[in-house]
N, C-alpha and C positions, 0 to 999 in steps of 0.2 A: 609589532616589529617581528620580520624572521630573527628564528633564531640561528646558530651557528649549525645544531643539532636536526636542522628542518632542512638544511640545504642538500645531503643525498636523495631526499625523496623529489627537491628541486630537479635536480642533478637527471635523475630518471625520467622526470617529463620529457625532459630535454632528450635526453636519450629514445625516449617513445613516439617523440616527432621528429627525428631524423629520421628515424624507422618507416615513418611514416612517409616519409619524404621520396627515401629509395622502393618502396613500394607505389611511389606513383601519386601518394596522396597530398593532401594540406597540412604544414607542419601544427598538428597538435598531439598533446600526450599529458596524461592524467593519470594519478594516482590517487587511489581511496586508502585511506590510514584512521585506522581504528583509535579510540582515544585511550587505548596502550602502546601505541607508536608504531602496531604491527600493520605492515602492507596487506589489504584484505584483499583490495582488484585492482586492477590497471588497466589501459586502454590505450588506443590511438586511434587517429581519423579514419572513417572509412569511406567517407565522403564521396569520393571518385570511383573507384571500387565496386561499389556499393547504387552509385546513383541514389543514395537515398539523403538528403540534405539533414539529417536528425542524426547521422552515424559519427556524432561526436563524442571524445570519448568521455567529457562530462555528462551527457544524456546517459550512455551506455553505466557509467559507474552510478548514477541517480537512478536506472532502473534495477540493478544488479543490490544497490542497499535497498531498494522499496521489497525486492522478494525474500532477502537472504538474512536482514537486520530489525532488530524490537524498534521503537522508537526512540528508547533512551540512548542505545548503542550508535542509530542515525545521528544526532543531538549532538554524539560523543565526538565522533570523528572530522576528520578534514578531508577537503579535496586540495590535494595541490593540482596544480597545473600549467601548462606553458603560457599560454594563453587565458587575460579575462573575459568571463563566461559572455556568452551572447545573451538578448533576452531571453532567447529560449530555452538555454541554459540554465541561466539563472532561476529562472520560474520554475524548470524543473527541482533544483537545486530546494527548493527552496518548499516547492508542494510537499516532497519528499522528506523533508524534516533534516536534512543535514545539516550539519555543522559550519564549521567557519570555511572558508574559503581562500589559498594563498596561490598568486597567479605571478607567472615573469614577469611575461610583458601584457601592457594595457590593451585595451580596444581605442582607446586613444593613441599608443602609440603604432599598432598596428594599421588605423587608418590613413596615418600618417606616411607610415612605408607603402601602403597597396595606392594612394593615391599620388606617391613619387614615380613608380613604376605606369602608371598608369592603367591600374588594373580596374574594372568596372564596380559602382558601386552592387555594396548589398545591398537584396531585396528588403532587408530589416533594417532599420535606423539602429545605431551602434548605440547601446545607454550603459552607463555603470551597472555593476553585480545594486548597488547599493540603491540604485531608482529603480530596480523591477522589483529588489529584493530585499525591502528597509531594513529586515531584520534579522539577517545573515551576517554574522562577524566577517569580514572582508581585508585582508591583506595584500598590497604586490602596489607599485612592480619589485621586484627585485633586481634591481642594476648588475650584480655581480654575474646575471646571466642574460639579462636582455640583449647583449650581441648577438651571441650565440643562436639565440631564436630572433633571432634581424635576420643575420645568415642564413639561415634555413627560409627561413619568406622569401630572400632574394633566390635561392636557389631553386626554391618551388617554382617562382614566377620566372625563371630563365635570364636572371639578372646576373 
């Protein structure tokens, strides 16, 4: 369960995909938290930008702990983020030794909104953090902010 104390680092994803948003891209945003509570990196999509389909910002904070953290410190920490991880995500997440995982909104509910909109499917089948990644502590969605990151998908997709 989030706790009451995990919701600014929530709060900030959210903040990192709007950002993400008015730069053009796909609403996602991620924070790396140290298992002393301290914010280590943070990210947002760069997907569009970038042209490079890996520029997410869980990949980005999963390569940034693989160069910068021990293993036990990896182990330590969390990712929050607006969004749950993609497989590829997760795999990374997961090769990389990190920690627990707390996400908004699902890939289930996310495919739910891009297929109301009529947006094309992904090239990757959408699976749980917890089928790529059995062994990753895994938290979300989080209701008290899944709008918010609704709103942003619609406004991404020109809804």
């Amino acid at each position: 369960m989030v706790e009451a104390a995990e919701l600014p680092y929530l709060r900030r994803c959210v903040e990192l995909a709007a950002e993400a948003v008015r730069a053009g891209d796909e609403p996602f945003g991620s924070v790396l938290v140290g298992g002393d509570g301290t914010i280590l990196a943070e990210d947002r999509n760069r997907v569009v930008a970038s042209g490079d389909e890996t520029r997410h910002p869980e990949f980005e904070l999963a390569r940034w702990a693989a160069e910068r953290m021990s293993p036990g410190e990896r182990a330590a920490a969390t990712v929050y983020t607006s969004g749950e991880h993609c497989p590829m995500r997760s795999a990374a997440h997961a090769w990389v030794g990190l920690g627990r995982i707390v996400y908004v909104a699902s890939s289930e509910q996310l495919g739910g909104w891009l297929a109301e909109l009529g947006v094309p499917a992904s090239p990757v089948r959408a699976l749980p953090v917890r089928e790529v990644a059995p062994g990753v502590t895994v938290e979300g969605p989080v209701p008290e902010l899944v709008e918010e990151v609704r709103a942003l998908h619609l406004r991404f997709h020109g809804a």
